[in-house]
C-alpha positions in Angstrom: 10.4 -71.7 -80.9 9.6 -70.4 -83.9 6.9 -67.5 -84.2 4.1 -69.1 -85.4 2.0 -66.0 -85.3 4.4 -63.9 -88.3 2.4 -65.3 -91.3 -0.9 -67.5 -91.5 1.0 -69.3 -94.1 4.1 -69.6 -92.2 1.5 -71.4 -89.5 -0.3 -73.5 -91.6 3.3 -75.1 -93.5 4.6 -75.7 -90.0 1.6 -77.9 -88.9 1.2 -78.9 -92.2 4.5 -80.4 -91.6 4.2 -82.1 -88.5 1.2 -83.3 -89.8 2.8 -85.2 -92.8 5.2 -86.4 -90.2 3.1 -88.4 -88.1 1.2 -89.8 -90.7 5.0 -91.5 -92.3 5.6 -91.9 -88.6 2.5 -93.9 -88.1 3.0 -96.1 -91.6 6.6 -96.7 -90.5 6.1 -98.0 -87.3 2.8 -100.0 -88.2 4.8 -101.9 -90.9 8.1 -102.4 -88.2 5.9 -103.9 -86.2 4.4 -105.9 -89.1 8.2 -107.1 -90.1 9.4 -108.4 -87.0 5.8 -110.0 -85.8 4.1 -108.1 -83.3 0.7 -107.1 -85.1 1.1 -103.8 -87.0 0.3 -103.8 -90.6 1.7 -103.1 -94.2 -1.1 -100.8 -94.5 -0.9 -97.2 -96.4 -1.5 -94.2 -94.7 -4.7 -94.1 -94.3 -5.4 -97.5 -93.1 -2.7 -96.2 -90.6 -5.0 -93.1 -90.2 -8.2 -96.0 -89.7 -5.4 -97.3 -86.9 -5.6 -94.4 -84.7 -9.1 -93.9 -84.9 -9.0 -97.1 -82.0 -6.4 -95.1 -79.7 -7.2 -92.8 -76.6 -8.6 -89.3 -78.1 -8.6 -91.2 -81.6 -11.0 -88.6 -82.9 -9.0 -85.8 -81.7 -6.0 -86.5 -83.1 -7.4 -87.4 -86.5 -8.9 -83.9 -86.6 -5.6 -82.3 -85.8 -4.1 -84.5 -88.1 -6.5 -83.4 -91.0 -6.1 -79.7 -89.9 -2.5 -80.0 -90.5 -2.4 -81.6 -93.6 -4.8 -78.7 -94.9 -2.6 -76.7 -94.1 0.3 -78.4 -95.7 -1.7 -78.9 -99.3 -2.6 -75.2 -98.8 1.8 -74.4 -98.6 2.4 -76.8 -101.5 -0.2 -74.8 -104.0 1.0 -71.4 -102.5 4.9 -72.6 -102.6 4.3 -74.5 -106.2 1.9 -70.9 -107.8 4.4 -67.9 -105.8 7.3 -69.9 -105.8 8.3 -69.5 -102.2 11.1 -72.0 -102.1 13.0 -69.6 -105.5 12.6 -72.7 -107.3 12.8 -70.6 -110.0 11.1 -71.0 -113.6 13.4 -73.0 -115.6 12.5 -76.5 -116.9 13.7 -77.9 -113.6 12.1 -75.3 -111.3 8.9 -75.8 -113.1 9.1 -79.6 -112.8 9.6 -79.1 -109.0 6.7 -76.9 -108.3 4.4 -78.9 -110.5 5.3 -81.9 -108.5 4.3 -80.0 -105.2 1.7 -78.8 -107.0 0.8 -82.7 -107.6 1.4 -82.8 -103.8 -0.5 -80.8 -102.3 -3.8 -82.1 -103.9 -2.5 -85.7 -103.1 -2.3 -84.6 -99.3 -5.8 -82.8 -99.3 -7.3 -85.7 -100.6 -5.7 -87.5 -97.2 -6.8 -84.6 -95.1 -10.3 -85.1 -96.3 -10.2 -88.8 -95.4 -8.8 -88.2 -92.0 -12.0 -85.7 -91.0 -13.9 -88.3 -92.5 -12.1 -90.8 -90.3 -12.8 -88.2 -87.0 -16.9 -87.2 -87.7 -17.3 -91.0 -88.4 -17.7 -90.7 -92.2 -15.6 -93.6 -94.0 -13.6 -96.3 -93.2 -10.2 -95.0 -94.1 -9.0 -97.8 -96.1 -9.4 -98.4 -100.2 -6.1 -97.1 -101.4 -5.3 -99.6 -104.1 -8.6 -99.8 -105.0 -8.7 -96.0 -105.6 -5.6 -96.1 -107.1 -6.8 -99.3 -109.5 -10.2 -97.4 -110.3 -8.1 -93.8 -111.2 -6.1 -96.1 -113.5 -8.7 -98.0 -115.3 -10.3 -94.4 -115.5 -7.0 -93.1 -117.6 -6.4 -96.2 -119.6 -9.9 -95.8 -120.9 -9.4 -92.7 -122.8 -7.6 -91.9 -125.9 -3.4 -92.9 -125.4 -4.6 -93.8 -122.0 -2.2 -96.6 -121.8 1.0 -94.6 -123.0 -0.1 -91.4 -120.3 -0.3 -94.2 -117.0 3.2 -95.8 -118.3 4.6 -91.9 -118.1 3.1 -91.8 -115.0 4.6 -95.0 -113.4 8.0 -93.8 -115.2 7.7 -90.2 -113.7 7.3 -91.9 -110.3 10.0 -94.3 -110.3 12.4 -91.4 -111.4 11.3 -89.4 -108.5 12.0 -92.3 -106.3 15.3 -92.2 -108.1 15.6 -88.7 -107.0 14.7 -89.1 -103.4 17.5 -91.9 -103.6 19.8 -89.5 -105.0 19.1 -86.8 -102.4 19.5 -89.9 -99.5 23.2 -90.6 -100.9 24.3 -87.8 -102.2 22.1 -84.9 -102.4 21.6 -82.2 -98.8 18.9 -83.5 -97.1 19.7 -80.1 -94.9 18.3 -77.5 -97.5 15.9 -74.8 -95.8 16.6 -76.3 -92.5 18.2 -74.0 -90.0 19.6 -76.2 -87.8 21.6 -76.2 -84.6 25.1 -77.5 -84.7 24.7 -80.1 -81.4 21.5 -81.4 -84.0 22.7 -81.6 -87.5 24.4 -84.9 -87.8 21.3 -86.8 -86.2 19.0 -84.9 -88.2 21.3 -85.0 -91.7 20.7 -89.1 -90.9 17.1 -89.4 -90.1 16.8 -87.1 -93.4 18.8 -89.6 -95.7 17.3 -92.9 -94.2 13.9 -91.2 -94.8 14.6 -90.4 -98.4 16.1 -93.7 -98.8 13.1 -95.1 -98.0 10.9 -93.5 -99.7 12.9 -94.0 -103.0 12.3 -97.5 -102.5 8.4 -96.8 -102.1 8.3 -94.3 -105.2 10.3 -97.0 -107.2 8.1 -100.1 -106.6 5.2 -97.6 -107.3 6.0 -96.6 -110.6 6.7 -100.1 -111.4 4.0 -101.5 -110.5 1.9 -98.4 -113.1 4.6 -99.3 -115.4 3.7 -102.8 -115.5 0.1 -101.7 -115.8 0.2 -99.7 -118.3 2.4 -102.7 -120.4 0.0 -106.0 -119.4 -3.1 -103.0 -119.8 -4.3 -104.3 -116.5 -5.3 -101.6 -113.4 -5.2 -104.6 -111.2 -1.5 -104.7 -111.1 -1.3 -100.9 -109.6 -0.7 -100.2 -105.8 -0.3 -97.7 -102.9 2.2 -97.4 -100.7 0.3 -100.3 -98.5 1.0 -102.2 -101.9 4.4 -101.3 -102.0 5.2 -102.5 -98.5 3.4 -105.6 -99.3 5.2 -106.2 -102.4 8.6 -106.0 -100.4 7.5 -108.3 -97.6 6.4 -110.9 -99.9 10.3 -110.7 -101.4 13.7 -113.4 -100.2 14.8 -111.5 -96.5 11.1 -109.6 -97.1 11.3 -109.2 -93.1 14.4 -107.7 -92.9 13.6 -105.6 -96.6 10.4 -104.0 -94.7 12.0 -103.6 -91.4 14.4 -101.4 -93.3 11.9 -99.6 -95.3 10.0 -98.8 -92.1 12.2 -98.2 -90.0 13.4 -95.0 -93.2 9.7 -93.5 -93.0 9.7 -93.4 -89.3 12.8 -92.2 -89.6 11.4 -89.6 -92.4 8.2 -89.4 -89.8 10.9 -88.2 -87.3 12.4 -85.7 -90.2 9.4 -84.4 -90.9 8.6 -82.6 -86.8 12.2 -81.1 -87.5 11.2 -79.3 -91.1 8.0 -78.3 -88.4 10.6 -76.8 -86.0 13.4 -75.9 -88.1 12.6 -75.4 -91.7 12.7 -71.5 -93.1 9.4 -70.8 -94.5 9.6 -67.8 -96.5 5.8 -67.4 -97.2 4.3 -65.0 -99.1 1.5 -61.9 -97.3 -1.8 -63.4 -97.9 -2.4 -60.5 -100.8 0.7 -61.6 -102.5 -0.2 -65.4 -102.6 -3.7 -64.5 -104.0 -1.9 -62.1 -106.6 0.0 -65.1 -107.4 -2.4 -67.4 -107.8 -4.5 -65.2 -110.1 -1.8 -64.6 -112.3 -1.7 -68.0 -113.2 -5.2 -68.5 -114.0 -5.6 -68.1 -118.3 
């Protein structure tokens, strides 16, 4: 086992990391189930979050859960401000740790609807719509309809990218993994990123579209996305596959919990970081 106790950041990516992979485990299987007929739903995560709330110890786990992706949107700003990966600061290392940047507030806006979830606070659900009202927001202001189509076209290329990375690209990068393990885990990795290029893709078309009919109503979540594919020719089989990539990505993401090198920063040198970037 790792040693957890090294680095209160080192601790808090590793459950941060778990934490994002049962939540893509969760989606994944809910929407199997959903593709092949036995309930389950083509929800987004956290109508799959709003799912578990019903199970054994629902409330426990949902607290965990939002503990651990706290601690995974607290990695992403520390790893997108220090640069813990060595992403470097070129044009490409930039674009990387502003996406993870992007990230990590995406995730702490999950964490704070799974405690919501576990002290009984919301309902969990309300992605599109949050994603529809965030859009009509945008298009509202000056060159708002030009800034959501560079959004939808920034997402589809970074479902490009995940594509990319699922054919081609190492799927084993800061893993440190044991030989009898790597081909199962190099697989899990490039189904998962397969699958989420699909997701990213129908995303950013579905802002792209948006932003060229000016209509909010047209954008979606992930639950949208899943839904868009089901409603497709084969849309069974198209979903089955697609869920069957994020559990497998679910499954990828325990092993970056186990396996991953996390070089983080003392907590002096984070906050160092951090202020330097502040104007």
């Amino acid at each position: 086992m790792p040693n957890l106790t090294r680095n209160p950041l080192e601790t808090l990516a590793r459950l941060g990391y778990g934490a994002r992979g049962v939540v893509y485990g969760l989606v994944g299987g809910l929407a199997l189930l959903a593709a092949i007929g036995s309930g389950g739903q083509t929800g987004g995560s956290r109508s799959a979050l709003q799912t578990l709330l019903t199970q054994p110890f629902g409330q426990v786990w949902l607290f965990l859960i939002a503990l651990g992706l706290f601690g995974f949107c607290t990695w992403r700003i520390v790893e997108a401000l220090a640069d813990a990966d060595r992403r470097g600061s070129d044009l490409k290392g930039w674009a990387i740790r502003g996406a993870h940047l992007i990230s990590g507030m995406i995730y702490a806006g999950l964490a704070i609807s799974a405690l919501n979830l576990a002290l009984g606070r919301g309902s969990g659900g309300g992605e599109d719509q949050a994603a529809q009202d965030w859009t009509a927001w945008l298009m509202s202001k000056p060159f708002g309809l030009w800034l959501v189509g560079l959004i939808g076209a920034a997402v589809a290329a970074t479902g490009l990218g995940f594509a990319w990375k699922a054919w081609r690209g190492d799927v084993a990068a800061h893993l440190a993994l044991p030989a009898d393990k790597r081909d199962w885990i190099l697989s899990l990795g490039r189904m998962g990123f397969a699958a989420r290029g699909i997701v990213f893709l129908t995303i950013g078309g579905f802002l792209i579209l948006a932003a060229f009919h000016s209509s909010s109503a047209q954008v979606h979540g992930l639950g949208g996305a899943l839904k868009a594919l089901q409603q497709q020719p084969y849309g069974w089989a198209l979903l089955a596959l697609t869920a069957i990539g994020l559990f497998a990505f679910g499954l990828y993401g325990l092993v970056q919990a186990r396996y991953r090198h996390i070089d983080a920063p003392d907590l002096d040198d984070a906050k160092a970081a951090v202020a330097r970037m502040k104007p």
